[in-house]
N, C-alpha and C positions, 0 to 999 in steps of 0.2 A: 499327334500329341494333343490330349486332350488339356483341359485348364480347369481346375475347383476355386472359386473365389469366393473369400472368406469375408463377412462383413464390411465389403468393398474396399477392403486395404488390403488384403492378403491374395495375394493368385500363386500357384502352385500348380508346376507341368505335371502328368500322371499322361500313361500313354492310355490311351480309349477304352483299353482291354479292361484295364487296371481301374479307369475313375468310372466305369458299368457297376462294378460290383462293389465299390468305396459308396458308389450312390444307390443302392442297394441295403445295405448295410448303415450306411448315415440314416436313408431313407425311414424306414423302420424303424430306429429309434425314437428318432423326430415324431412321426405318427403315435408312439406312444409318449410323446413330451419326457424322454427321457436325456436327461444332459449328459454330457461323457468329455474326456480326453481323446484326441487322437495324434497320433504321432507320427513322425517319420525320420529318416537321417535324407539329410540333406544333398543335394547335387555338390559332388567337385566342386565344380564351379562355384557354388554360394559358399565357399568355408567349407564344407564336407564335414557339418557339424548335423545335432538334429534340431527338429523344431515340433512342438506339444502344441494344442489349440483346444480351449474348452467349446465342445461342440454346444450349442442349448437351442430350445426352439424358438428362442426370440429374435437372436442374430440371423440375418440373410446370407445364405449361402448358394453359390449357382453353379452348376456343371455346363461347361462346353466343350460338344465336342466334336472332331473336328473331319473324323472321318464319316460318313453318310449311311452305310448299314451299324445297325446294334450286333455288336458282339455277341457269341455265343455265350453263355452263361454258365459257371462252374458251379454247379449247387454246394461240393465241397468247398470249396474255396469260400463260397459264401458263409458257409456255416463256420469254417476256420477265423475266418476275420469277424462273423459274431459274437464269435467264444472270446476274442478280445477286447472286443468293444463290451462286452458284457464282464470284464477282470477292472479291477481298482485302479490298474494303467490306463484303462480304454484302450480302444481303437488301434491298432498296428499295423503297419506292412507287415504281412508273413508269405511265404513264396506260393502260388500257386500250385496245389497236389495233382499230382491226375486223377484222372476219374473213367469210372468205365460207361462207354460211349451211351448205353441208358438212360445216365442220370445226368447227361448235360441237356439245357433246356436252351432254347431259343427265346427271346424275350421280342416282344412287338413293340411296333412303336406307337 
């Protein structure tokens, strides 16, 4: 279980798979200074409500994670969760597509 911590008040569990391709996707925004919302529904545990966070490139954000190889990489996936980070909502969980064994990449570390 990986951790995104948000201008050093916010941390937030994502399993490894999941905060590769959220940091993927933040990643590139950020590079073009672009600000956004991202969101998510929350754990059980915390209320099992959601939580919004305006992303911008001035606040510090840090990925940790926790397993030791880089996950393999869903280029759909990635492009699903751009397409929402690039809507008026920003940013979303949406489920992982499959994808035909081709177009998954391997990402280095």
């Amino acid at each position: 279980m990986g951790k995104l911590t948000y201008d050093s008040t916010l941390t937030v569990d994502f399993d490894d798979r999941t905060l590769a391709h959220l940091q993927l996707v933040i990643g590139a925004k950020l590079r073009r200074s672009e600000a956004f919302f991202f969101g998510w529904k929350d754990d059980p545990a915390s209320g099992d409500g959601r939580t919004t966070i305006w992303i911008h490139p001035e606040i510090p954000i840090a990925f940790k994670f926790y397993g030791g190889r880089q996950p393999t990489i869903n280029r759909a996936w990635v492009d699903q969760l751009m397409l929402t980070a690039n809507s008026p909502q920003g940013l979303q969980m949406v489920p992982e597509p499959d994808e035909p064994a081709d177009h998954v990449a391997a990402v280095s570390e």
